[in-house]
Backbone and ligand atoms as CSV (ligand in chain L), in Angstrom:
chain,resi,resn,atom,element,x,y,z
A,1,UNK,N,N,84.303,80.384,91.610
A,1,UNK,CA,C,85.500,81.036,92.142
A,1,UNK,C,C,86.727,80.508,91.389
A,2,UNK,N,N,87.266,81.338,91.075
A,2,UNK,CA,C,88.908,81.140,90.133
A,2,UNK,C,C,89.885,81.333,91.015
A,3,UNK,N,N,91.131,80.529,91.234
A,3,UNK,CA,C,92.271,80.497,92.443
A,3,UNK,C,C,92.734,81.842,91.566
A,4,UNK,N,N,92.556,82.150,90.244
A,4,UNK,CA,C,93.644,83.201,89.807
A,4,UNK,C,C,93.181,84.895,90.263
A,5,UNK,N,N,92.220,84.586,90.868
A,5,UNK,CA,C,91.407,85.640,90.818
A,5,UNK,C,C,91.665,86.184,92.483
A,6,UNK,N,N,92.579,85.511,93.412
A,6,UNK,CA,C,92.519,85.858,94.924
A,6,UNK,C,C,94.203,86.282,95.371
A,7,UNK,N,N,94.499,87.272,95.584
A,7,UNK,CA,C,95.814,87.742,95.674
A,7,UNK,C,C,96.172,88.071,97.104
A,8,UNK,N,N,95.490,87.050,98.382
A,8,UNK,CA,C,96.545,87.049,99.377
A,8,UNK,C,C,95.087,87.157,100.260
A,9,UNK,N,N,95.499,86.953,101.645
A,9,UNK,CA,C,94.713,86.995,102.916
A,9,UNK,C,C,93.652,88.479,103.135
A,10,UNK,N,N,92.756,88.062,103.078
A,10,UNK,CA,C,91.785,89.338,103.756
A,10,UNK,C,C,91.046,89.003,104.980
A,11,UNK,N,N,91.773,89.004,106.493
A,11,UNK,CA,C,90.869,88.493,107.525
A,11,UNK,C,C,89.442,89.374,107.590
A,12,UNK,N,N,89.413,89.192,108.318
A,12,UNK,CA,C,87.614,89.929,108.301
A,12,UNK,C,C,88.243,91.550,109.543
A,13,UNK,N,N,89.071,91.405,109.994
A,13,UNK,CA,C,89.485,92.622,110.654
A,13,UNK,C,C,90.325,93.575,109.945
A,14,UNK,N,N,90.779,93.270,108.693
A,14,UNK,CA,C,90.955,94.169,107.337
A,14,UNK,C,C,89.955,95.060,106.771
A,15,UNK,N,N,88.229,94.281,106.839
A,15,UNK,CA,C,87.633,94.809,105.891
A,15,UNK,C,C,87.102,95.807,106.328
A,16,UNK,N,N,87.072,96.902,105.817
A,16,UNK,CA,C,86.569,98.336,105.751
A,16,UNK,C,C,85.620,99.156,104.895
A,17,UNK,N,N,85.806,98.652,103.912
A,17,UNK,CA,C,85.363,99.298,102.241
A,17,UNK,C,C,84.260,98.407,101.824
A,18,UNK,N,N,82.937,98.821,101.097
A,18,UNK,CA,C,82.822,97.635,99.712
A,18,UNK,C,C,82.780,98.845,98.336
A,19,UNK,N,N,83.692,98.302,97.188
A,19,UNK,CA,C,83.460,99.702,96.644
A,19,UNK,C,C,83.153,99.060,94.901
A,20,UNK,N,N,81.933,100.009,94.863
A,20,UNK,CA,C,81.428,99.643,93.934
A,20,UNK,C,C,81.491,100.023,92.037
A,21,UNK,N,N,81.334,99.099,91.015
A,21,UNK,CA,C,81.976,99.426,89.876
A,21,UNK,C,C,80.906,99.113,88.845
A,22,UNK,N,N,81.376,99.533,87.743
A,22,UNK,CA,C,80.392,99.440,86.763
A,22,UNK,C,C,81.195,98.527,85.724
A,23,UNK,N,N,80.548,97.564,84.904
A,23,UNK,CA,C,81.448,96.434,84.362
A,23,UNK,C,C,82.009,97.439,82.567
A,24,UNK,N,N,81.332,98.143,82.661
A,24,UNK,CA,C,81.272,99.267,80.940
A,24,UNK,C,C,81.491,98.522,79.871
A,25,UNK,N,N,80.494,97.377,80.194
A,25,UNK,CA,C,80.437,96.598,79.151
A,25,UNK,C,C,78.615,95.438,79.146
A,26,UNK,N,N,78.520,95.459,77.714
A,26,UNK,CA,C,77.318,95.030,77.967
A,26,UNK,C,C,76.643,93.058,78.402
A,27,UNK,N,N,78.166,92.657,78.491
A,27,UNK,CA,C,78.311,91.025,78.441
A,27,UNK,C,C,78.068,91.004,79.656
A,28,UNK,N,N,77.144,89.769,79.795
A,28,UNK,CA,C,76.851,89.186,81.523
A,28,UNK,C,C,77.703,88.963,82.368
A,29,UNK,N,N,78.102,88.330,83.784
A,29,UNK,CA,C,78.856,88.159,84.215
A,29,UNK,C,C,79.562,86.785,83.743
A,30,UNK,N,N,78.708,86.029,83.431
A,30,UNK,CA,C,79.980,84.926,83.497
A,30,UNK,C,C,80.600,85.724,81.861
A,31,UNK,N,N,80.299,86.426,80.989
A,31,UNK,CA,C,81.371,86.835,79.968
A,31,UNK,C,C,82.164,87.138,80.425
A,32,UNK,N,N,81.868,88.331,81.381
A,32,UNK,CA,C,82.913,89.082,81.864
A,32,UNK,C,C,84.104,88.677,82.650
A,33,UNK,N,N,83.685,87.142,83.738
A,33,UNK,CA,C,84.573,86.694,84.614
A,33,UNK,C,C,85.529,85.680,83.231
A,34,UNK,N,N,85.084,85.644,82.284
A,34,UNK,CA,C,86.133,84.589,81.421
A,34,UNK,C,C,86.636,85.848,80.971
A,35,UNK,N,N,86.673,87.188,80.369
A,35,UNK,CA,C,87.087,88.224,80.018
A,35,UNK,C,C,88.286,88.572,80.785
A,36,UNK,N,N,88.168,88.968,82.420
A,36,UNK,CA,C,89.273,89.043,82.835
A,36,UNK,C,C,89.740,87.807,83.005
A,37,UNK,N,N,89.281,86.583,83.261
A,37,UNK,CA,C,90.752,85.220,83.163
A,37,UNK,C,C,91.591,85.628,82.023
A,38,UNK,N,N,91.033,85.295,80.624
A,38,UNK,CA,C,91.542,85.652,80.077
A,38,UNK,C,C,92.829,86.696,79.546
A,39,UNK,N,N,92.544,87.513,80.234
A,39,UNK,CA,C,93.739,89.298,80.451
A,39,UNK,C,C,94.863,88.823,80.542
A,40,UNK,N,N,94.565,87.532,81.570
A,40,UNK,CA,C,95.732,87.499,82.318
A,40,UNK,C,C,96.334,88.502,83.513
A,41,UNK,N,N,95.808,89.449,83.980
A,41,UNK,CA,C,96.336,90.322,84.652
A,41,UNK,C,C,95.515,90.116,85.857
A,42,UNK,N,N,95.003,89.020,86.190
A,42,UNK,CA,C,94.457,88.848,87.581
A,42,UNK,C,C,93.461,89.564,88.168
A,43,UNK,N,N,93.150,90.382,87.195
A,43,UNK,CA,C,91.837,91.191,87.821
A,43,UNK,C,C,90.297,90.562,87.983
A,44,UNK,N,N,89.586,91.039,89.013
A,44,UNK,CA,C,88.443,90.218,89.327
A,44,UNK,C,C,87.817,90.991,90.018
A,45,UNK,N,N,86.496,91.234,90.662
A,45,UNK,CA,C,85.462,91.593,91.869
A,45,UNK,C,C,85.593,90.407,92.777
A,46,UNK,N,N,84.456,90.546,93.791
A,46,UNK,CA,C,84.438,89.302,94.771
A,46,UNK,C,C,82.920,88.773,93.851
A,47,UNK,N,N,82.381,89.668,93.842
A,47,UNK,CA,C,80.768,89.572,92.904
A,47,UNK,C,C,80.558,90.120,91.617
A,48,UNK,N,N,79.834,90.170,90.524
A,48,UNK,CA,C,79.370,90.664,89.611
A,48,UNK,C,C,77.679,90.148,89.831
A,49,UNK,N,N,77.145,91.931,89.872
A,49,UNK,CA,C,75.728,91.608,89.775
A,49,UNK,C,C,74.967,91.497,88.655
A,50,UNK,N,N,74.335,90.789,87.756
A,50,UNK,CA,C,73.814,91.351,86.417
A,50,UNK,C,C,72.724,91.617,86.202
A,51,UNK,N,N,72.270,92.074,84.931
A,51,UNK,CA,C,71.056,93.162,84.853
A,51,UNK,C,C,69.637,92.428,85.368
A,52,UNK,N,N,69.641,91.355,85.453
A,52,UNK,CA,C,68.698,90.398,86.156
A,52,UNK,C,C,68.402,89.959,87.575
A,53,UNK,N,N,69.354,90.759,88.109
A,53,UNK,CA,C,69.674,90.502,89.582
A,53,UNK,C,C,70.194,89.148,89.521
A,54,UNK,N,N,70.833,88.388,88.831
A,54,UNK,CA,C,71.310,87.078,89.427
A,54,UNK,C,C,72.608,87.843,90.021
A,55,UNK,N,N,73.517,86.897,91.023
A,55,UNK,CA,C,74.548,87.085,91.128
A,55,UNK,C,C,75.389,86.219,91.384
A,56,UNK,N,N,77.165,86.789,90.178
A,56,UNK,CA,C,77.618,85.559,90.335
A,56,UNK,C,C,79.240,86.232,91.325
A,57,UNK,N,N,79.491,85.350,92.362
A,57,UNK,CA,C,80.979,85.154,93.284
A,57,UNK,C,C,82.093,84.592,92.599
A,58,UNK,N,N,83.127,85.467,92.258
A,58,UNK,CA,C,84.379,84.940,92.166
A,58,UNK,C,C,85.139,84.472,92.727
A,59,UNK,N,N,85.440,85.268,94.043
A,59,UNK,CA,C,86.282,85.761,94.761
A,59,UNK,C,C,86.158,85.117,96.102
A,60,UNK,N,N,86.528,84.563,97.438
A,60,UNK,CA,C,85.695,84.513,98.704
A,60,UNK,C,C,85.908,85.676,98.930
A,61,UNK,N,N,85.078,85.807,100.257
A,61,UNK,CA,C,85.647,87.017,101.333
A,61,UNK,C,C,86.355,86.931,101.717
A,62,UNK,N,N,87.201,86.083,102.310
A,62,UNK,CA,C,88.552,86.257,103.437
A,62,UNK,C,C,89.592,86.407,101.870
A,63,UNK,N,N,89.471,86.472,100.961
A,63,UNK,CA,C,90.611,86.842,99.932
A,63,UNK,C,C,90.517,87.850,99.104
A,64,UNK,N,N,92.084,88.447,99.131
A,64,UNK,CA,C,91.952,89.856,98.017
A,64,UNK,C,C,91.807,89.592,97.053
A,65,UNK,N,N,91.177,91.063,95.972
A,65,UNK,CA,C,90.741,90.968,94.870
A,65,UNK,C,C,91.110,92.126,94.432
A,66,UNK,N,N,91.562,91.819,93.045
A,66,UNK,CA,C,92.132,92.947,92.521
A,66,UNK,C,C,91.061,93.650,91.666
A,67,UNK,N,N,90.249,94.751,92.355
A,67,UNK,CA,C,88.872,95.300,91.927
A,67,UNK,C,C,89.157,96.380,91.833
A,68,UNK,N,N,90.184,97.092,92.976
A,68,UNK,CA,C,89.882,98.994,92.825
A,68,UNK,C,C,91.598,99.394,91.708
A,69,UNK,N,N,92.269,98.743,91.991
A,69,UNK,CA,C,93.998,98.838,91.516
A,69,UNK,C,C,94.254,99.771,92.032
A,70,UNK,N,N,95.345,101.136,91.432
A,70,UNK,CA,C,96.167,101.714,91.960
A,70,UNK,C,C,94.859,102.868,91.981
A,71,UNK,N,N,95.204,103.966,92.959
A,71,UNK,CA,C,94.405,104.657,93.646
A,71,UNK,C,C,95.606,106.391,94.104
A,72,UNK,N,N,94.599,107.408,93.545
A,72,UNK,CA,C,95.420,108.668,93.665
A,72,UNK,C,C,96.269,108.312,94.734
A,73,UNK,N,N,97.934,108.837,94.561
A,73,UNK,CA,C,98.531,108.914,95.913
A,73,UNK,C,C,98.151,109.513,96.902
A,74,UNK,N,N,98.499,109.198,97.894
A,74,UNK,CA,C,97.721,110.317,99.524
A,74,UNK,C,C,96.378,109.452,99.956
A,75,UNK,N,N,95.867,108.254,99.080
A,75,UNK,CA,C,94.544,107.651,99.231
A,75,UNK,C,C,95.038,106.776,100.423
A,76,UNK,N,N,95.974,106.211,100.320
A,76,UNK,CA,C,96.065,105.390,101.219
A,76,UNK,C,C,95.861,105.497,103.000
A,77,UNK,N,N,96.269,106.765,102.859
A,77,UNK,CA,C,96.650,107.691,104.120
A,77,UNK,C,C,95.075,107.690,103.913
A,78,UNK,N,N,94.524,108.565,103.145
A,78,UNK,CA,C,93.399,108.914,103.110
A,78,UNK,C,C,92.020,108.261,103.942
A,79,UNK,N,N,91.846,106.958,103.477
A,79,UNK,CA,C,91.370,106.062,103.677
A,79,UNK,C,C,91.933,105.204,104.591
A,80,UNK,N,N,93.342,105.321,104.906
A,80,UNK,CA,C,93.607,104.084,106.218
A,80,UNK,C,C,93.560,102.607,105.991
A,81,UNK,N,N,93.891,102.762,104.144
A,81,UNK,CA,C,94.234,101.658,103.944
A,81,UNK,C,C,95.704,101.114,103.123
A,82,UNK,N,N,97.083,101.421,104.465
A,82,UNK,CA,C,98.439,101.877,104.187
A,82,UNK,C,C,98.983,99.882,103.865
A,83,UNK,N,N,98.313,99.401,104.583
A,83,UNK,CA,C,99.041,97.815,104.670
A,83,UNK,C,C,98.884,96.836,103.249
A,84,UNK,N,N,100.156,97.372,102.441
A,84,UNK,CA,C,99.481,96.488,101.186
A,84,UNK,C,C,100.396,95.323,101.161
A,85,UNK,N,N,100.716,94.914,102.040
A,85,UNK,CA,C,101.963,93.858,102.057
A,85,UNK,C,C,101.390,92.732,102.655
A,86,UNK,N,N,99.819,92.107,102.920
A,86,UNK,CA,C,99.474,91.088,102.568
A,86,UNK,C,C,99.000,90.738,100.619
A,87,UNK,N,N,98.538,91.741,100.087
A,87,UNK,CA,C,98.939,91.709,98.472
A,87,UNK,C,C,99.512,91.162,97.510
A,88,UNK,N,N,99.783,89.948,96.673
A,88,UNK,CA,C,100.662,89.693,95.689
A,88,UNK,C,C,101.048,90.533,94.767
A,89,UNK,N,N,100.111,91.286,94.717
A,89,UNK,CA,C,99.973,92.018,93.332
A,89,UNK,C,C,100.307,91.717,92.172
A,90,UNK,N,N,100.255,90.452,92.219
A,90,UNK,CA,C,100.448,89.666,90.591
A,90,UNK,C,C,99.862,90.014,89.717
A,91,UNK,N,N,100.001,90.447,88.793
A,91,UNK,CA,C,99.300,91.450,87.612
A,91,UNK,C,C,99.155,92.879,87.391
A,92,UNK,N,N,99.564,93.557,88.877
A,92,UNK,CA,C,99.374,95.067,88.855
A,92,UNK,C,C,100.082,96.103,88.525
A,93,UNK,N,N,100.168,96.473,87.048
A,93,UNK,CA,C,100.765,97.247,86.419
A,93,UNK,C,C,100.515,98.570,87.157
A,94,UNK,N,N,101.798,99.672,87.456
A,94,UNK,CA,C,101.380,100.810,88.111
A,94,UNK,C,C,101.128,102.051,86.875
A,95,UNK,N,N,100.441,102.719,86.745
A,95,UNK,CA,C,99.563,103.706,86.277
A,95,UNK,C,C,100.604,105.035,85.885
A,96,UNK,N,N,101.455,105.223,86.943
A,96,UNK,CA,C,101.872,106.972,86.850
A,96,UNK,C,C,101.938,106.960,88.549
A,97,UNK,N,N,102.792,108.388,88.745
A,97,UNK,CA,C,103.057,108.679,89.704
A,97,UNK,C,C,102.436,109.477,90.448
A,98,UNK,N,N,100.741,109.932,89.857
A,98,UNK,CA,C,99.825,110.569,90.361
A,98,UNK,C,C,99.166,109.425,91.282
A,99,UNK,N,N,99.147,107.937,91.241
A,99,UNK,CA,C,98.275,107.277,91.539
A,99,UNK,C,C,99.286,106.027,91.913
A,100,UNK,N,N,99.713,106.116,93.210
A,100,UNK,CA,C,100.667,104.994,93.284
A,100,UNK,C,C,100.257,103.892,94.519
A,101,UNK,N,N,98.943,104.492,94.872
A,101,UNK,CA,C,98.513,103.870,96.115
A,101,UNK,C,C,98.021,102.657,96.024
A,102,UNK,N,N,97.972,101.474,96.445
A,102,UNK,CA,C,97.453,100.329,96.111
A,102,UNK,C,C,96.648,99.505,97.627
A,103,UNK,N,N,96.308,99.844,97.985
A,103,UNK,CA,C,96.007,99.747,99.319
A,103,UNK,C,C,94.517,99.173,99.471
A,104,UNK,N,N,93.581,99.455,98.450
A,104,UNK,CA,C,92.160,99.347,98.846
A,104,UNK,C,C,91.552,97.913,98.879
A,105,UNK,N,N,91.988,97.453,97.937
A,105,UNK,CA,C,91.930,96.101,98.001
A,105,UNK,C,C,92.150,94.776,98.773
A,106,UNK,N,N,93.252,95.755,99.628
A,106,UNK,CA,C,93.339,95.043,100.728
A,106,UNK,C,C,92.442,95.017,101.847
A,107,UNK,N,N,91.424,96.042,101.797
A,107,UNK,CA,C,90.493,96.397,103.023
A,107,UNK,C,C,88.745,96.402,102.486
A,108,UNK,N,N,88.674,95.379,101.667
A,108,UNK,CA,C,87.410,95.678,100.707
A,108,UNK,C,C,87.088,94.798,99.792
A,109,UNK,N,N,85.878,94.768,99.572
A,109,UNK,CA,C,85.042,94.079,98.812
A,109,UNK,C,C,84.748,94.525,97.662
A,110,UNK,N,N,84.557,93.895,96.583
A,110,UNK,CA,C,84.745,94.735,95.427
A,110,UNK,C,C,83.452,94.207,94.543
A,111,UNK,N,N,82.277,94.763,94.381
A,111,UNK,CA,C,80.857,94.155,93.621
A,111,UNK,C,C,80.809,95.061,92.272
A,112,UNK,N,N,80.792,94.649,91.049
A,112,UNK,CA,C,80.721,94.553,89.769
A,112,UNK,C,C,79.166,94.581,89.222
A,113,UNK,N,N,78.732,96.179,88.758
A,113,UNK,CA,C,77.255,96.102,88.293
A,113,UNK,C,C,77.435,95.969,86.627
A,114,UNK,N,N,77.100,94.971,86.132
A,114,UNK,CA,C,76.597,95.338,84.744
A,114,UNK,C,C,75.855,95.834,84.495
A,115,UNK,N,N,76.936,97.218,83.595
A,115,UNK,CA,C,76.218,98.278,83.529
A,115,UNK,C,C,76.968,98.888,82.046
A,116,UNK,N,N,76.799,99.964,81.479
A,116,UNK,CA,C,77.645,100.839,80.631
A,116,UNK,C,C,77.316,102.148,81.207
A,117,UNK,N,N,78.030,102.959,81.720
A,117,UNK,CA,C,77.687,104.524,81.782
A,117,UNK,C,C,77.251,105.288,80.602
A,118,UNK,N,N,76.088,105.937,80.989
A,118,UNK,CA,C,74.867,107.208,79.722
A,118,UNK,C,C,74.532,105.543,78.950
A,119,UNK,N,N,73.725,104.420,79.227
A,119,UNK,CA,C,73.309,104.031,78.297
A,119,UNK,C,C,71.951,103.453,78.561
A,120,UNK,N,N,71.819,104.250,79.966
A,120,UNK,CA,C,70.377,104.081,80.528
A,120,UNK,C,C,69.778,103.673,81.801
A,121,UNK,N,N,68.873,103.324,82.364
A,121,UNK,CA,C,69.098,103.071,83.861
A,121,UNK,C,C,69.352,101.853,83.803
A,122,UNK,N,N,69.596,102.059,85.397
A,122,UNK,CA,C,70.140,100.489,86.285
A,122,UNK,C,C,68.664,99.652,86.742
A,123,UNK,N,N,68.287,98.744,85.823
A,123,UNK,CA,C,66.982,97.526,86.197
A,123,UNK,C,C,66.865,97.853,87.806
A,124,UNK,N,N,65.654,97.603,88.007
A,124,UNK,CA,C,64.978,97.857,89.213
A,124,UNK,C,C,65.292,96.418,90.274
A,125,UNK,N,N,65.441,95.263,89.395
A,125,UNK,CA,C,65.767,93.709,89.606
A,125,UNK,C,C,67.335,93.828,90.181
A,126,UNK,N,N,68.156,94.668,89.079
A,126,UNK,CA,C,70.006,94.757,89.428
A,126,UNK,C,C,70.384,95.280,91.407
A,127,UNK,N,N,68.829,96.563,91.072
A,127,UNK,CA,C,69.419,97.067,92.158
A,127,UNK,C,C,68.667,96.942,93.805
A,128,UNK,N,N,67.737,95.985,93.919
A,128,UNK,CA,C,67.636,94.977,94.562
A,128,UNK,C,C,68.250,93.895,94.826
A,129,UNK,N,N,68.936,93.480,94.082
A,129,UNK,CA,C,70.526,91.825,94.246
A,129,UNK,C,C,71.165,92.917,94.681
A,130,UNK,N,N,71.427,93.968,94.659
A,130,UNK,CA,C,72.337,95.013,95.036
A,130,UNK,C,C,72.029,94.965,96.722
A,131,UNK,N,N,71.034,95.116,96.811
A,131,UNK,CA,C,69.988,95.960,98.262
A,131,UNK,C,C,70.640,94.295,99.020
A,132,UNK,N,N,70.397,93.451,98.763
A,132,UNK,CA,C,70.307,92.158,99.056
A,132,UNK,C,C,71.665,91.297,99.383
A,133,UNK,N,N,72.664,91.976,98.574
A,133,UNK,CA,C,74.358,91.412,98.684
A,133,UNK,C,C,74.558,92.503,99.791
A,134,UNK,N,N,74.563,93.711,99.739
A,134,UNK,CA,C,75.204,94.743,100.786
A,134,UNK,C,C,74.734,93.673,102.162
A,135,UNK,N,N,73.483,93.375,102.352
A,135,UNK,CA,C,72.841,93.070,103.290
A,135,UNK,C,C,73.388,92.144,104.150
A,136,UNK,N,N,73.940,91.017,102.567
A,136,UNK,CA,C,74.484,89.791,103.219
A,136,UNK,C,C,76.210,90.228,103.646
A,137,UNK,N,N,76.853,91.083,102.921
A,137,UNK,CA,C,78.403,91.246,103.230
A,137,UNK,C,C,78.472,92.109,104.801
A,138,UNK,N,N,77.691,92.999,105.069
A,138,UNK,CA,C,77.030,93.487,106.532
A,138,UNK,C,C,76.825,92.368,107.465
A,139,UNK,N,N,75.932,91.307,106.916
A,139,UNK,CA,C,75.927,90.104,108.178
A,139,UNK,C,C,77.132,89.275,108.456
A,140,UNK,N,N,77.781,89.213,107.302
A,140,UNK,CA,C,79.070,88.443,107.254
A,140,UNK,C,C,79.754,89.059,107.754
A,141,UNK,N,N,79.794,90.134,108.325
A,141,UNK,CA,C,81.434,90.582,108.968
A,141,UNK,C,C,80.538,91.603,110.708
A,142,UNK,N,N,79.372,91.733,110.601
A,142,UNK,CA,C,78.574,91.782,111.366
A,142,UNK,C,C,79.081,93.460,112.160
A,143,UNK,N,N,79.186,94.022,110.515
A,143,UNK,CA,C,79.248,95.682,110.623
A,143,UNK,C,C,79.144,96.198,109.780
A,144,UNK,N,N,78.761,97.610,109.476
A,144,UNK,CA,C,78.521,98.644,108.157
A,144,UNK,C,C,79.664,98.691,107.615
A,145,UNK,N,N,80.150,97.947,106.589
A,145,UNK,CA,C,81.734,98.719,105.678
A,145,UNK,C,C,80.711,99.497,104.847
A,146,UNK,N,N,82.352,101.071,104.879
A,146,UNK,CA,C,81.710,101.832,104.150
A,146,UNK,C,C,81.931,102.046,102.669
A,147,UNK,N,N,80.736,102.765,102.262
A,147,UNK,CA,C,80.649,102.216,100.521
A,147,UNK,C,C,80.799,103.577,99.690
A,148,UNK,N,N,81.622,103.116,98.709
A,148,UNK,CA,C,82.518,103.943,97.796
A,148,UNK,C,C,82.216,103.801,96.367
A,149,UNK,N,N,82.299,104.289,95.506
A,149,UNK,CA,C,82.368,103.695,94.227
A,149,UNK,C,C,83.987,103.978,93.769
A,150,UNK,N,N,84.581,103.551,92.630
A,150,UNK,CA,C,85.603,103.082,92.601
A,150,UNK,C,C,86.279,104.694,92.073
A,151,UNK,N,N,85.450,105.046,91.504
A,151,UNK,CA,C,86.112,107.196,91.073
A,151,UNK,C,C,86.438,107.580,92.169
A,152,UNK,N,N,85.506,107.334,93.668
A,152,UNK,CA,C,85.862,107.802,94.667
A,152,UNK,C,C,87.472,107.564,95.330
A,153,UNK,N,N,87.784,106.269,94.723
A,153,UNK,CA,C,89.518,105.576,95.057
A,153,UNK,C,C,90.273,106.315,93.954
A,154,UNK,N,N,90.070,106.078,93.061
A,154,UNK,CA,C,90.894,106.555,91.669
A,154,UNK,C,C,90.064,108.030,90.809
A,155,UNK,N,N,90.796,109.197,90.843
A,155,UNK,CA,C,90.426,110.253,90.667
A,155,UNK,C,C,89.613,110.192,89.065
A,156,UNK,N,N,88.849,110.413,88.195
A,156,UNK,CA,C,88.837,110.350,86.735
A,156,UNK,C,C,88.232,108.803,86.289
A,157,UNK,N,N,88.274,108.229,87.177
A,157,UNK,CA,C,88.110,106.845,87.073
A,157,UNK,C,C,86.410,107.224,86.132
A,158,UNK,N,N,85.954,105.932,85.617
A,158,UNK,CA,C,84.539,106.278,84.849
A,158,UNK,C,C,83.411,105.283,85.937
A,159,UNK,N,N,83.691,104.936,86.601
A,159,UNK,CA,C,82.686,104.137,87.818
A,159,UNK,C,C,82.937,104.276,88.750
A,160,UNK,N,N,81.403,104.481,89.344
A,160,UNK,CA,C,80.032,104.429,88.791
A,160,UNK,C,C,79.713,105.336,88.173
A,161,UNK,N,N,78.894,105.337,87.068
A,161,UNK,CA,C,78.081,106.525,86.091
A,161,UNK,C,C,77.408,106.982,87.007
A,162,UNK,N,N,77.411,108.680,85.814
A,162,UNK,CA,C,76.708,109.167,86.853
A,162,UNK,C,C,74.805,109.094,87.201
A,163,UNK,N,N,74.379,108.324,86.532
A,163,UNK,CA,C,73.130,108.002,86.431
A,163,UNK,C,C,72.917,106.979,87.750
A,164,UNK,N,N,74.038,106.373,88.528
A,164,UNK,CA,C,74.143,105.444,89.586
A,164,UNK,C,C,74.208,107.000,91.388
A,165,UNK,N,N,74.146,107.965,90.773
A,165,UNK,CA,C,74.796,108.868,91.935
A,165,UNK,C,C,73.779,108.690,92.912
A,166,UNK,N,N,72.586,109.496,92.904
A,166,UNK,CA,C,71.318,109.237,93.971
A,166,UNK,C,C,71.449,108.082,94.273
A,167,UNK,N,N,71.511,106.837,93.721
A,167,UNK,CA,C,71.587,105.608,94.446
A,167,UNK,C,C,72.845,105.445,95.384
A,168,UNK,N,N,73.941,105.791,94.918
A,168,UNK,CA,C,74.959,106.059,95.448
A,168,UNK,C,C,74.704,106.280,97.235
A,169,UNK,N,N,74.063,107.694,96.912
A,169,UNK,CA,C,73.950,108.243,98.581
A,169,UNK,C,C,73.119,107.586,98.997
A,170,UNK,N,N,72.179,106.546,98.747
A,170,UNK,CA,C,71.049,106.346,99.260
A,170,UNK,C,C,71.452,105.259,99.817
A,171,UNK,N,N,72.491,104.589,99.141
A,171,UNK,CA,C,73.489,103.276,99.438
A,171,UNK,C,C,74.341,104.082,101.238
A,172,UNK,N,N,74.788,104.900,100.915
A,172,UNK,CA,C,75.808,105.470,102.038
A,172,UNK,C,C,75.111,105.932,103.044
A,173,UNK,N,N,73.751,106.217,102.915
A,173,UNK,CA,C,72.853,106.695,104.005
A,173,UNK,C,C,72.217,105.640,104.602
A,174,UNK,N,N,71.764,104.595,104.232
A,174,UNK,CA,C,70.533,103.180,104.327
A,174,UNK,C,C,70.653,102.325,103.649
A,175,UNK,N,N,71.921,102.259,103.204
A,175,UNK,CA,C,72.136,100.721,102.517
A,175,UNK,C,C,71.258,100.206,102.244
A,176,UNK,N,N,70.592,101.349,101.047
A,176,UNK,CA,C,68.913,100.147,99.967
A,176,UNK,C,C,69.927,101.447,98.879
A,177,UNK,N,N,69.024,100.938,97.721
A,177,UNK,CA,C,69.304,102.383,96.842
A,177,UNK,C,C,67.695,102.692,97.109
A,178,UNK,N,N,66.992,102.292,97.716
A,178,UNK,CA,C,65.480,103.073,97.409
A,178,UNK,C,C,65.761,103.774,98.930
A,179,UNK,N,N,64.833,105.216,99.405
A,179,UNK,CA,C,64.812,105.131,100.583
A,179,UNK,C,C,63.845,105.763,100.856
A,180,UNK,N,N,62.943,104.545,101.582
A,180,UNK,CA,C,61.250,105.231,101.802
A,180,UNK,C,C,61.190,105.938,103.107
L,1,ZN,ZN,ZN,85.899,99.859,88.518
């Protein structure tokens, strides 16, 4: 866990969301978590899962993470996630005036698949640590948050590929991606 990586209070009666992303890049997680230190722009997940199913935590839970950023306007409303003023937003450059909402992050968990979109499937291993984190962030707050991928917050966005979709629903229906 990196202190640079947590941008303000997330009690557990905030959380609503876990919304999920694709890293569109082929470096493991710990590349990736020195990748964004590096930026400088404070961006992070709470998790990154990698193609091995290990998984590595940045982030705690009771703290925000700057995972989904700015989000079509009207999302906030949308989603019911208007309170962004526990937030630092230290690093959050705004986008345009199509997308001014910043809200999600405050109500959500943010898990990181290494992945690249069209470059093939998601390991059978990834999406089991997958089956297995939902499981544990469900016991930890000891309710269904509901699950999004991050296009679903930000219109055009490129995550999750679409090769992740069936798992997608299978995630939003029975929280496994398999469903026997
Ligand atoms: Zn994303």
């Amino acid at each position: 866990m990196r202190t640079s990586f947590a941008h303000g209070p997330k009690p557990a009666e905030f959380q609503r969301y876990i919304v999920l992303h694709d890293t569109e890049g082929t470096g493991d997680a710990d590349s990736v978590i020195n990748w964004w230190d590096a930026s400088g722009h404070g961006v992070a997940a709470h998790f990154v899962v990698n193609r091995d199913g290990s998984v590595v935590q940045c982030v705690a839970l009771d703290n925000i993470a700057h995972h989904a950023g700015y989000g079509d306007t009207g999302h906030n409303d949308f989603y019911g996630t208007c309170d962004e003023s526990r937030d630092d937003k230290v690093g959050a450059d705004q986008i345009g005036g199509w997308a001014r909402d910043y809200g999600m992050n405050s109500y959500s968990v943010g898990i990181e698949l290494v992945h690249v979109g069209g470059s093939g499937p998601y390991p059978e291993a990834q999406l089991d640590a997958l089956d297995n984190l939902i499981a544990y962030i469900d016991a930890y707050y000891g309710s269904e948050s509901t699950i999004i991928d991050h296009k679903a917050w930000r219109t055009g966005n490129s995550d999750t590929s679409p090769e992740f979709a069936s798992f997608l629903a299978n995630y939003q229906s029975h929280r496994r991606h398999a469903v026997q």
